[in-house]
N, C-alpha and C positions, 0 to 999 in steps of 0.2 A: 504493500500500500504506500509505505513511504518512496518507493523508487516512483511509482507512478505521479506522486505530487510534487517529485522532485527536492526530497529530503532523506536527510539521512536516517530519520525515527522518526515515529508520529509522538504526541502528545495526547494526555488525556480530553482536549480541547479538540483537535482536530480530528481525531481516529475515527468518526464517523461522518467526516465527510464528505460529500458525493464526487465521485470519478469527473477531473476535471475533463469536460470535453474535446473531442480529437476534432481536428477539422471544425475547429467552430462552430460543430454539428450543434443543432436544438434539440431539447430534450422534447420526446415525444408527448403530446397530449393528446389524453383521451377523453372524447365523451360516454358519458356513462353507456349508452345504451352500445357503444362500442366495446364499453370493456366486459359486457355482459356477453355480448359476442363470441368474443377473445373467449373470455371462461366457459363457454357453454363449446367451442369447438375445441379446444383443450379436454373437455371433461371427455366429447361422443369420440376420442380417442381412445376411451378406458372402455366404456362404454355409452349406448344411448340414454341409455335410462338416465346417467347424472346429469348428461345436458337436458333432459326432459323435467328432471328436480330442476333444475338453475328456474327454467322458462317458467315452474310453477310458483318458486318464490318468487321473482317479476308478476305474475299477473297476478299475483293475488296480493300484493302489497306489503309481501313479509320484508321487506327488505328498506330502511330509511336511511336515506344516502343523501340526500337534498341539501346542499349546505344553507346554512341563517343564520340569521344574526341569534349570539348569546348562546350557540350553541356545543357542547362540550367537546372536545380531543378524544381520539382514541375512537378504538373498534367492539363490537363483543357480540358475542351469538347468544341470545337466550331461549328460552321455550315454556310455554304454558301447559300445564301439568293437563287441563283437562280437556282441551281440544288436542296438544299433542305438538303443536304447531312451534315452527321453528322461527325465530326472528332474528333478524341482523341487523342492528345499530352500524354504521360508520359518517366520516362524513366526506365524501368523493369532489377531490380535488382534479382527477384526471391524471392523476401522473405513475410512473410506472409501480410505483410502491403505492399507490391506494390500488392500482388491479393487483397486487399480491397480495393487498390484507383484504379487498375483499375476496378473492380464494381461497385464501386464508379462513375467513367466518362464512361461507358458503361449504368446507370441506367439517366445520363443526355444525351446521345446519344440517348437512346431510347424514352424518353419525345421528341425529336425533333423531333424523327422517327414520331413516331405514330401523330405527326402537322402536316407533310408531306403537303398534303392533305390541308390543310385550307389557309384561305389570308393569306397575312404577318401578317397583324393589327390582326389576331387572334392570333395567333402565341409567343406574346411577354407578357407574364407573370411576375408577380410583384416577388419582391423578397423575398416575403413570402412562396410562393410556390416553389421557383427555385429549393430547397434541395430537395424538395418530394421524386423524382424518384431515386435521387443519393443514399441518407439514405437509401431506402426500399431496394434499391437492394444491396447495403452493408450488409443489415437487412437476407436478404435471404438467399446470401454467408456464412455470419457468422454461421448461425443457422444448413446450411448445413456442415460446416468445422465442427461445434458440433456435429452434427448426427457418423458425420465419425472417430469422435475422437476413436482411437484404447485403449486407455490406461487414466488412471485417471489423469496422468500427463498433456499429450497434450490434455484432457478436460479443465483444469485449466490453460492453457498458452491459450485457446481461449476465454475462456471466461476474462480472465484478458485483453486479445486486445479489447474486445469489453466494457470491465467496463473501459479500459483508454480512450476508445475513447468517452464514455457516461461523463466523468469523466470532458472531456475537452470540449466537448459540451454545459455541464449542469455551469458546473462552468467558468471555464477560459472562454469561450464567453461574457458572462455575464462581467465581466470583463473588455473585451472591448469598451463593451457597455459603460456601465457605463464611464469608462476614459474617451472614445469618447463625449459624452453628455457633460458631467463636466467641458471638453476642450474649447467647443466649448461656454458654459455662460460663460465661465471664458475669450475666448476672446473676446466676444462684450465688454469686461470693456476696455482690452488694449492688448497688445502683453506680449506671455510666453516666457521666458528662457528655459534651458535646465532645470537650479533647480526646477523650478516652476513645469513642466512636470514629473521631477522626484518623488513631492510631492503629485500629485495628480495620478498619478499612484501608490505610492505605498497605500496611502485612498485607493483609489480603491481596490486593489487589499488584502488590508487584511479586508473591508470590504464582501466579498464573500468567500476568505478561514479563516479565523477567525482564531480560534485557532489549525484546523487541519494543519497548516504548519506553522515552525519556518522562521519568513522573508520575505519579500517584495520584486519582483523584479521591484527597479525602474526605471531602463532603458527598458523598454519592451518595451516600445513606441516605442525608435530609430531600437529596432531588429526585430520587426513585420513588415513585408512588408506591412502590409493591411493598416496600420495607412496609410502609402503614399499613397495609391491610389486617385488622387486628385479627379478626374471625379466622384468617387461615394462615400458616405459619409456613415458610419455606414456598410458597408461590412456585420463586423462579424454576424449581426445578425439575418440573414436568417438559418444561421447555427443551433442553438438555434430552433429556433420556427420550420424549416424543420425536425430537430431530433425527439423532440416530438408528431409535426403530422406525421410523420412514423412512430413514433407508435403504434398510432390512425389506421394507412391504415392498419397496419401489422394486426392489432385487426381485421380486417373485413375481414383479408385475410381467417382467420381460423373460422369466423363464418361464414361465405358466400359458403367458399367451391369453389366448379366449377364456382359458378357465380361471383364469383369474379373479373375474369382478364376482361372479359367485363367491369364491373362496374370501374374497376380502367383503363382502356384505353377512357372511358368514361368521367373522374373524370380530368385525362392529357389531354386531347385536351378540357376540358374547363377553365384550370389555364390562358387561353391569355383574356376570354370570363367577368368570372367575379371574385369579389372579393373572395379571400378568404372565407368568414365567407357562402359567398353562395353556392361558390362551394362544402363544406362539410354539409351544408343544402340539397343540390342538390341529392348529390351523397351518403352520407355517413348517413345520416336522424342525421347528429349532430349539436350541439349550441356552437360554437368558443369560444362564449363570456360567456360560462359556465363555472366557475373553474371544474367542474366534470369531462371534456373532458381531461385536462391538467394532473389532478389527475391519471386518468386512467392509463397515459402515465408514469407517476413515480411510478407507481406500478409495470408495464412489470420491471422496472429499478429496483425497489427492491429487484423483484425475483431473479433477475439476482446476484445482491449484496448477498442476503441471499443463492444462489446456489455456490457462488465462494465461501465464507466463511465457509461453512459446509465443502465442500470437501479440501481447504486447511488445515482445524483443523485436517481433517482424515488424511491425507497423513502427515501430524507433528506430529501425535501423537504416 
């Protein structure tokens, strides 16, 4: 990332952000009913049936994307217990990272879709598996947005969206992790300060980026909205372990072929049923508790790594 901004390291200030433009190119805009598109011929890739969900949440107005005045940041899927029905909050700016989040809350609307159908108590899945559906289907979108790349340029501005997003997953979660954990021995002793907080986020935080960034951000704690959330403890870390096993499902998508979306609608109406480590026992013939399963998944990621870096050297050189 730093060679690409033409630096030696990034900092905790700039590390997120966006791929300065090649060519002077413009970032692409999308209007909504375009990006809906895009999602729904990404989806009838897997199958019809998801592009047929997409087209159902549009018409029925599950989906509130409208931007206004006074209106809040951020994404989220939710669902109502007694119609069953699935809703997406976001707020659609056109640009290429609102078509990944909403793929993103379109791939959790359809994990609730395809529950429909079962008790409630089936229904409510750990949150280990919560990311499954949202990853894959981001997973999809992206690979598609590659396919369609016209030029070597807007190859290399998608695949850098998708190594910031692997980048922030794999490392910055972790992160959180960790702070989270540390916080929480640290206060069965006694109550933190803000210093105290600031110290052990920044341990944190340059035990995981090491020496690929110059500095520590110690305040992260107070700017992270997730550290508040009181009702659930550890958030971030679904994120992490859902990235991964998406790329575990993504592997079965292209060995399995046609029989695949069976076996992964299969695999989603049983995340309410049982544990993890069974459910990909079950469904996927793999061992959780294998490092090899995990390995697998940072290999998809290297290629991806070793595919951005060849074609940036070409287009620099």
């Amino acid at each position: 990332m730093a060679k690409v901004h033409g630096l030696e390291s990034m900092t905790p200030w700039n590390h997120l952000a966006a791929m300065p433009p090649m060519n002077n190119s413009e970032a692409k805009v999308y209007e909504f009913a375009e990006g809906i598109e895009v999602i729904k011929q990404a989806f009838e890739q897997v199958n019809p049936e998801m592009a047929e969900f997409v087209q159902t949440m549009v018409d029925n107005g599950w989906i509130d994307a409208a931007p206004s005045e006074n209106r809040r940041l951020g994404a989220y899927c939710t669902k109502l217990a007694a119609t069953r029905t699935p809703l997406v909050f976001m707020t659609w700016g056109g640009s290429r990272s609102d078509l990944l989040t909403l793929a993103h809350e379109l791939g959790h609307a359809f994990h609730n879709w395809v529950m429909r159908d079962l008790p409630l108590c089936r229904t409510e899945y750990p949150m280990t598996l919560a990311e499954t559906a949202s990853i894959f289907a981001e997973n999809i979108v992206r690979d598609f947005l590659l396919e369609q790349a016209q030029t070597p340029e807007e190859k290399l501005e998608m695949l850098w969206e998708e190594l910031s997003s692997a980048y922030a997953l794999t490392i910055n979660i972790p992160v959180r992790f960790e702070f989270e954990k540390a916080f929480y021995e640290a206060r069965k002793e006694s109550e933190l300060d803000a210093s105290q907080l600031c110290d052990l986020m920044s341990t944190t935080w340059a035990d995981w980026y090491g020496d690929s960034m110059n500095g520590t951000d110690p305040y992260f704690w107070a700017s992270k909205l997730h550290f508040s959330i009181s009702e659930l403890s550890f958030y971030n870390y679904p994120y992490l372990f859902g990235y991964l096993f998406s790329q575990g499902v993504y592997a079965q998508r292209e060995q399995k072929g046609e029989q695949f979306y069976a076996d992964y609608v299969a695999l989603l109406r049983d995340t309410g049923s049982y544990l993890a480590e069974d459910v990909v026992v079950k469904h996927m013939n793999k061992d959780l508790t294998e490092a090899t399963f995990w390995q697998e998944s940072m290999e998809r990621l290297s290629d991806k790594v070793d595919e951005f870096e060849n074609l940036f050297n070409q287009l620099s050189s």
